[in-house]
C-alpha positions in Angstrom: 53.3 -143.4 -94.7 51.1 -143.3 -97.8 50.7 -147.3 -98.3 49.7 -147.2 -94.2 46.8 -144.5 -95.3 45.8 -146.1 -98.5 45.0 -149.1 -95.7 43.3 -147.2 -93.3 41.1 -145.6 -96.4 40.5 -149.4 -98.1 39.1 -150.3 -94.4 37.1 -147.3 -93.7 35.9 -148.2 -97.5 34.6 -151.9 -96.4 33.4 -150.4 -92.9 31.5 -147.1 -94.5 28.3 -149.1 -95.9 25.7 -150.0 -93.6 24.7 -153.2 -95.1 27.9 -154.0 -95.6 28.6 -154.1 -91.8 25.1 -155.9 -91.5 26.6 -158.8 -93.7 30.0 -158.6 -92.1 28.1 -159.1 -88.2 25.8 -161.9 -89.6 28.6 -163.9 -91.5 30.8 -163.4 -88.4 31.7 -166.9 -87.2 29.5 -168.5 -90.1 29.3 -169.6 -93.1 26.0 -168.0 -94.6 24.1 -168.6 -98.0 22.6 -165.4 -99.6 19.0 -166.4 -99.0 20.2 -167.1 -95.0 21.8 -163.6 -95.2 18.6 -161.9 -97.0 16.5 -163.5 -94.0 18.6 -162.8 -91.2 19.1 -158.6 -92.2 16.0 -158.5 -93.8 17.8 -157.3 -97.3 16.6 -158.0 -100.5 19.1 -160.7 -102.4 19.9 -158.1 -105.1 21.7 -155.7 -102.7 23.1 -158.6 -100.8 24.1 -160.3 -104.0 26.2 -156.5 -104.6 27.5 -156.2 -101.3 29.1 -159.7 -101.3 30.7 -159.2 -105.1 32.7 -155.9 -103.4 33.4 -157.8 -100.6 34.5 -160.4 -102.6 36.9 -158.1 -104.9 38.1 -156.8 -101.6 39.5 -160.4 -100.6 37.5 -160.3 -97.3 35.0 -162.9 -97.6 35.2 -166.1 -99.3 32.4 -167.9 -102.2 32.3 -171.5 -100.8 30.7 -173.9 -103.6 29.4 -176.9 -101.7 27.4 -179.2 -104.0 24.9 -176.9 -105.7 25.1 -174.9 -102.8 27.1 -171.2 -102.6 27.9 -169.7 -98.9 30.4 -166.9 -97.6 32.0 -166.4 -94.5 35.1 -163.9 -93.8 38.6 -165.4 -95.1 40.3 -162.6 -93.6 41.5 -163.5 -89.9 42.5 -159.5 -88.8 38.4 -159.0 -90.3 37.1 -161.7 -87.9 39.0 -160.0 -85.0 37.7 -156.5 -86.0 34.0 -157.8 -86.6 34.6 -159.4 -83.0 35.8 -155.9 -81.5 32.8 -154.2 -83.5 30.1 -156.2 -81.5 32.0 -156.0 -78.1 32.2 -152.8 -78.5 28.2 -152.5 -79.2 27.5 -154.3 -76.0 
């Protein structure tokens, strides 16, 4: 019982931030560089930059190094399916 709620706290953890859900929705099927991600949410690249180190640490998104270039996208496949149940749900 206590591993299954230390789960359900680490996801309601990733989930509680608001740009943090912005991030997850806009990398959702994509692989997004931070200066994409700053345009698309309208964040400044500092907060993203934060947002995507925790994310990072939390083993749900991926740093891609392509050339000199640096995207993310979700490595987590139960993420993708939640992220996909998140906007259905908004509809």
């Amino acid at each position: 019982m206590g591993s299954e709620v230390n789960k359900i706290y680490n996801l309601y953890e990733i989930f509680m931030d608001f740009n943090r859900l912005r991030i997850l929705v806009a990398i959702y099927g994509n692989e997004c560089t931070s200066e994409e991600l700053s345009d698309s949410i309208n964040l400044n690249t500092i907060s993203i930059m934060h947002q995507l180190e925790f994310l990072i640490n939390k083993k749900v998104i991926t740093k891609l190094e392509i050339d000199d270039t640096i995207k993310y996208k979700i490595s987590d496949k139960k993420f993708n399916k939640i992220i996909n149940q998140i906007i259905n749900y908004s509809k």
